[in-house]
N, C-alpha and C positions, 0 to 999 in steps of 0.2 A: 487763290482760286484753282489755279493750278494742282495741288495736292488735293483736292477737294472731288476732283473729276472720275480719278480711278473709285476712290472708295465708293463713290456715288455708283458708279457704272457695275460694282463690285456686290455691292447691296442689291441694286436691280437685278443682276443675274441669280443671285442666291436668291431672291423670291419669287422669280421665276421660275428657278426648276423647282422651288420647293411645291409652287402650285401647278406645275406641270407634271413633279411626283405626285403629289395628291391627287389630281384624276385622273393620270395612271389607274395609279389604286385602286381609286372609286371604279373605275369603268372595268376593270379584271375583276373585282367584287361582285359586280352589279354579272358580268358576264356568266362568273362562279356559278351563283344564286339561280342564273337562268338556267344555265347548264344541268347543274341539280337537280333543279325541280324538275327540268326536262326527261334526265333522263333515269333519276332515280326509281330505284324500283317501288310501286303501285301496291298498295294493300288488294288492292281490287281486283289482281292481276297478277299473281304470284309466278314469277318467269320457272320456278322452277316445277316438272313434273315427274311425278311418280306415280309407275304402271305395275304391277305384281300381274306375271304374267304367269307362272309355276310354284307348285309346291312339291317337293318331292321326299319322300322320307324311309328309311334303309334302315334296320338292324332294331328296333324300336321290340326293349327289354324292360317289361318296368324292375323285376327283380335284383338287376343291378343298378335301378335307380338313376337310369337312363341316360347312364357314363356312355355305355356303345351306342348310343342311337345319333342317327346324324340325320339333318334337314336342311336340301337345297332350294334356297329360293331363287326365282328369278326375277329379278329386279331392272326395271326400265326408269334410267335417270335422263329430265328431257329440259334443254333449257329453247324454252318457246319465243324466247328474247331475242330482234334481229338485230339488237345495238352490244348490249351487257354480255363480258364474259363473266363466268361463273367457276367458283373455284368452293368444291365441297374437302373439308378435311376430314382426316382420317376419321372415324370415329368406330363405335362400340353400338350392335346391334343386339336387340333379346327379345326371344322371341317367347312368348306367354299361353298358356295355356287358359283355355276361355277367359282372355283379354286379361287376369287379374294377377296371374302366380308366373313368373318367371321360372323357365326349366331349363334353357341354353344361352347361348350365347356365339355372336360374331362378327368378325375384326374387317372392317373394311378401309381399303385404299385409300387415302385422298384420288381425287381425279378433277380433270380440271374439261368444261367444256366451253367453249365459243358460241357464240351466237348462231341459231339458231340449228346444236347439234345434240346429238343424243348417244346413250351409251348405255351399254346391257350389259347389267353385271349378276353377276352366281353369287352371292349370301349364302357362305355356308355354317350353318349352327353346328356346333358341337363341342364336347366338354374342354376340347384343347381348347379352341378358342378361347373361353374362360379362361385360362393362366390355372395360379393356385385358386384362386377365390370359386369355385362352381354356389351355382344360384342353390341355397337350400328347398329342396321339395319336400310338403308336407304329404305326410303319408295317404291323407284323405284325397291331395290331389293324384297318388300312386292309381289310388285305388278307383278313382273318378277316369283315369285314363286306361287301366284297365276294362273297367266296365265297357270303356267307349270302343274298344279295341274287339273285343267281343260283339258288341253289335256293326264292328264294320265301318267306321267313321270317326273323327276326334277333329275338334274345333280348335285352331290356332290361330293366333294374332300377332303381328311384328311391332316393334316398338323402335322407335328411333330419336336419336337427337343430334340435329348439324348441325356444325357451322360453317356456316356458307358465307363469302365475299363476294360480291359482284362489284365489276370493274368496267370503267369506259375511259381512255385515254386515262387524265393523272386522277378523276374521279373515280371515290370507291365508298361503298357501304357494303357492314359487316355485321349477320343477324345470325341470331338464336333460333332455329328452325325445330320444331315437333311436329310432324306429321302423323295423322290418324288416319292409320290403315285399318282397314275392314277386316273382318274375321276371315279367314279361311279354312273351309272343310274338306279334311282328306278323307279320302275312300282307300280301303284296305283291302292288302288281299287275305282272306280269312288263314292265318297258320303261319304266315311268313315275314310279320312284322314289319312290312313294305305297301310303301301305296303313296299314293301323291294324282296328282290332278292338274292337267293344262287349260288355265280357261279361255272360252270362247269368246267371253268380252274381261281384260284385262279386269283388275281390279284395283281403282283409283284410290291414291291415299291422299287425303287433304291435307295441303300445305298452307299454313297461315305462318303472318310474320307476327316474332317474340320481342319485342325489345330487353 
């Protein structure tokens, strides 16, 4: 009976912690799951914002096929989230001519924001940007942005693709972000292949989440 005692007392303990590991478990799962849903980001609600607040454009040649021409944007990145930080990576900007033909290109920072901070950044296009690879331009778009140049005006659109992390203590979720920004029209000054525009009410670009 005697030898009988440890092993007994030995098995009790071993299923005890075994079921006092198991709702552990259970209860940091069940916690996990609250946590998540708590604080994960909201389709409904997209923490992140984007403001276009400038367009500005300098040396704009179509005859050299608009290798010299440079366009600054200015760009308002807003995380409206008072829990989530958020962390955009680097990525690759192009910016389009009436929404459809790509003619530049620009290389932006990763940057990382906190809850409830914001950050203003200059998007600059131009052919550097692009590397070797520059976007090819069809001659009809040359000649459509010609024309527009002549009347004083040319319609541009930005295009973007993130990826963006948001983070809250060891929770994190990691999306695919397209934002659809709105057309932008510059005004020129007649002879000098320069013009741009600050607008008066920013201009929203819609952010939806990608899986």
């Amino acid at each position: 009976m005697g030898d009988g005692e440890p092993k007994s007392y030995s098995s009790n303990l071993q299923l005890a912690l075994t079921i006092l590991g198991t709702l552990t478990g259970m209860v940091i799962l069940i916690v996990g799951i609250t946590m998540a849903s708590k604080y994960a980001p909201k389709p409904h609600q997209q923490p992140l914002i984007l403001k276009i607040h400038s367009i500005s454009m300098s040396g704009l040649n179509v005859s050299c096929f608009l290798t010299s021409t440079r366009w600054d944007i200015t760009v308002l990145f807003a995380n409206r989230n008072s829990v989530l930080e958020m962390s955009i990576h680097s990525f690759e900007s192009w910016l389009y001519y009436n929404y459809s033909d790509p003619i530049s290109c620009a290389v932006v920072e990763a940057m990382h924001l906190g809850p409830k901070k914001q950050r203003l950044v200059e998007m600059q296009f131009n052919s550097a940007q692009c590397g070797e690879e520059q976007p090819y331009v069809d001659d009809w778009v040359l000649e459509g942005i010609k024309g527009d140049e002549e009347r004083g005006e040319i319609r541009f659109a930005v295009g973007m693709k993130l990826r963006v992390s948001y983070r809250t203590g060891i929770l994190g979720w990691d999306y695919d972000l397209k934002p659809d920004c709105p057309v932008l029209d510059v005004e020129l000054l007649p002879g000098t292949g320069n013009g741009g525009v600050t607008f008066d009410h920013p201009k929203i670009c819609l952010v939806q989440f990608r899986n």
